[in-house]
VOFI-796852 format. One record per residue (C-alpha): residue number from 1; residue in three letters; y, z, x. Coordinates in Angstrom, 3 decimals. Example, Ala and Ser with C-alpha at 12.3 -4.5 7.8 and 13.67 -1.06 7.14 Angstrom:
REM residues 2
<atom k="1" r="ala" py="-4.500" pz="7.800" px="12.300"/>
<atom k="2" r="ser" py="-1.060" pz="7.140" px="13.670"/>
This chain:
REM residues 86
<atom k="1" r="unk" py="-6.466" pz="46.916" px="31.830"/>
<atom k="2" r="unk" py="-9.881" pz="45.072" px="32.249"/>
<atom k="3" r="unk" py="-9.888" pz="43.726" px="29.117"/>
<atom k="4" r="unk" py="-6.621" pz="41.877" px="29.864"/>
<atom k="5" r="unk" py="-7.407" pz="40.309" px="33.045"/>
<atom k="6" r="unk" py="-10.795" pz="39.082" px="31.431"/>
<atom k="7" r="unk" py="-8.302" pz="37.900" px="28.670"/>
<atom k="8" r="unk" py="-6.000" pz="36.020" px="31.386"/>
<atom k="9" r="unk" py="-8.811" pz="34.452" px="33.043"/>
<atom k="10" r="unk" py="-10.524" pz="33.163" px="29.662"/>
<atom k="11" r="unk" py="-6.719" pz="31.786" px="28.787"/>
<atom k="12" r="unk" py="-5.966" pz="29.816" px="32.276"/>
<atom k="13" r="unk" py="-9.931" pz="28.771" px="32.091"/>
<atom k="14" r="unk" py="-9.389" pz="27.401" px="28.260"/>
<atom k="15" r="unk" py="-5.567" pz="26.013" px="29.249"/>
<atom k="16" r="unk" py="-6.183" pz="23.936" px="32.845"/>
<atom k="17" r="unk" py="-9.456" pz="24.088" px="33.851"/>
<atom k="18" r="unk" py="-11.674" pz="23.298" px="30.739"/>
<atom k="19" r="unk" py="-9.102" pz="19.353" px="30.117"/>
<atom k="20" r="unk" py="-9.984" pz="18.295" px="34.065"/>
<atom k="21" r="unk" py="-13.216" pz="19.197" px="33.440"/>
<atom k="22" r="unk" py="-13.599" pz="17.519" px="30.193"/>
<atom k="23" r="unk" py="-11.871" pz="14.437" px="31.187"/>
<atom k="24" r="unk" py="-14.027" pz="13.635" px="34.227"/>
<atom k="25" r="unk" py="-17.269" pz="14.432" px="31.977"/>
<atom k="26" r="unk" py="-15.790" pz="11.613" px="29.302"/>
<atom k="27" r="unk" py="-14.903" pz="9.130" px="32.152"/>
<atom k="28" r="unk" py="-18.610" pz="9.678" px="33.490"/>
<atom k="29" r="unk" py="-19.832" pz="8.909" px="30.157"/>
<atom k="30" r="unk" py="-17.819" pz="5.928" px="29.263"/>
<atom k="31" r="unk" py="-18.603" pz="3.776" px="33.081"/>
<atom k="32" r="unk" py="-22.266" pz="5.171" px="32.116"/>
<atom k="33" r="unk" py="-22.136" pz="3.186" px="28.504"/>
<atom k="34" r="unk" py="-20.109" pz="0.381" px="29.463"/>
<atom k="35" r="unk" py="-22.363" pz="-0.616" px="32.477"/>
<atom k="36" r="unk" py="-25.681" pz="-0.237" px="30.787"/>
<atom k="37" r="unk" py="-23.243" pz="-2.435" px="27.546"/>
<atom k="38" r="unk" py="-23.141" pz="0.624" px="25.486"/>
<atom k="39" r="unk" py="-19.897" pz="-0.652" px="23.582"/>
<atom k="40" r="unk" py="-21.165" pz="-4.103" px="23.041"/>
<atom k="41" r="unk" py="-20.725" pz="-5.401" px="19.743"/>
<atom k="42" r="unk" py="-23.294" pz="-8.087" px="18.610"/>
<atom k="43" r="unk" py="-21.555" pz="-11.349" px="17.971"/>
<atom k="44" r="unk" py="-21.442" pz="-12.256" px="14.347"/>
<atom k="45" r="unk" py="-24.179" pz="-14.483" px="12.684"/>
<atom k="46" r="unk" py="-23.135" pz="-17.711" px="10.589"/>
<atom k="47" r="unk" py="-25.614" pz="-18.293" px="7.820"/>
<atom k="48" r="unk" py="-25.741" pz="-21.964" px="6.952"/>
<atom k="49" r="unk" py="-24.696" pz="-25.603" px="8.752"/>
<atom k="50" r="unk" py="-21.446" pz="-25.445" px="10.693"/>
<atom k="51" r="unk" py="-17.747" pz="-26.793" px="9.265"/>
<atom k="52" r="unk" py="-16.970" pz="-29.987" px="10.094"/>
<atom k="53" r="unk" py="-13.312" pz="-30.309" px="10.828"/>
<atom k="54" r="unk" py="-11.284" pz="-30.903" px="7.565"/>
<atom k="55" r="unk" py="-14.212" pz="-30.230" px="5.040"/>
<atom k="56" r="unk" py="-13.590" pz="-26.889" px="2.854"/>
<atom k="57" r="unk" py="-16.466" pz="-24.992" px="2.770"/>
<atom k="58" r="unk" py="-17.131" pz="-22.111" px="-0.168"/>
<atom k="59" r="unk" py="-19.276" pz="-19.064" px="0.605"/>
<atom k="60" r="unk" py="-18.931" pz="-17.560" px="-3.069"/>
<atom k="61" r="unk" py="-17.945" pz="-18.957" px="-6.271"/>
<atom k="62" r="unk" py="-16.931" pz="-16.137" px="-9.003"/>
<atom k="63" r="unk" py="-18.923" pz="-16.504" px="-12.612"/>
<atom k="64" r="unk" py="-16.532" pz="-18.315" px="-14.805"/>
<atom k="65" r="unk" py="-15.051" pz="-15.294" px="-16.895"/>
<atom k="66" r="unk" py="-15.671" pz="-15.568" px="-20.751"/>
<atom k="67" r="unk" py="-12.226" pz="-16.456" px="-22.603"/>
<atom k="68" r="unk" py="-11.618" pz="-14.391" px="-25.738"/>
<atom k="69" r="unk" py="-12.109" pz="-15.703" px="-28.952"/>
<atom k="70" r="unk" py="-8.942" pz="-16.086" px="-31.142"/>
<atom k="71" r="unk" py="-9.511" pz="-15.557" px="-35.042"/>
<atom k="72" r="unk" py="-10.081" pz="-18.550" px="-36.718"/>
<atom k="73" r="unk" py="-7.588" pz="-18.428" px="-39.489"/>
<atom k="74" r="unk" py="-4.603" pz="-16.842" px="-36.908"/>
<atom k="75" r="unk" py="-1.905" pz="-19.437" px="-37.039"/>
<atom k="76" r="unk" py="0.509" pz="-17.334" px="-34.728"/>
<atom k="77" r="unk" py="2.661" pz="-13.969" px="-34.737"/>
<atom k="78" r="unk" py="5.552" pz="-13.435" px="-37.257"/>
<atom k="79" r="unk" py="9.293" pz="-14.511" px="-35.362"/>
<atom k="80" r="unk" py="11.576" pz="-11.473" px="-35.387"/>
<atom k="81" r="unk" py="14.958" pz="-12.270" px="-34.523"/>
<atom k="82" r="unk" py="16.478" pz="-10.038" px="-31.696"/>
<atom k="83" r="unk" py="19.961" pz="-8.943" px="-32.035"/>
<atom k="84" r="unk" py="21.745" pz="-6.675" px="-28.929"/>
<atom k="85" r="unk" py="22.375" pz="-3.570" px="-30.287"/>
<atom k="86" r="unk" py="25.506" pz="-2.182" px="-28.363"/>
C-alpha cells in the first residue's frame, strides 16, 4: 500500500508539478540572457569596398574546367537509321 501512494505522488509530481516548475526556470533563464544580449547575433562582416548601385560585383570565379580532348582522326559517329518497330 506504501509503495503505491509513493508511486502516486512521484506520478502527479512528474505529470503537473515538474512542467510549471520547468517553465518558470526557462522563462528566468531566457529574460536573464536576453537582458545581459545573450541571443545577440554579431552582424555580418563585408570584406572588401562597398557596391555601388548598378555595378555587379563577383566574390568567386570557378577555375575554367579543362574540355576533353577529341581524337584527332574522329570525323564523327556512324548514322543508323531508326525505324518504329510496332
Amino acid at each position: 500500500m506504501r509503495f503505491w501512494f509513493i508511486f502516486i505522488l512521484v506520478f502527479i509530481a512528474l505529470r503537473y508539478v515538474l512542467p510549471i516548475v520547468l517553465r518558470l526556470v526557462l522563462a528566468g533563464f531566457v529574460r536573464k540572457q536576453m537582458r545581459n544580449g545573450g541571443f545577440m547575433v554579431p552582424p555580418q562582416q563585408q570584406p572588401g569596398p562597398a557596391a555601388v548601385p548598378g555595378e555587379v560585383r563577383v566574390d568567386y570565379v570557378p577555375p575554367a574546367a579543362a574540355e576533353p580532348e577529341k581524337p584527332q582522326g574522329f570525323k564523327g559517329g556512324e548514322y543508323v537509321d531508326f525505324e518504329e518497330v510496332k
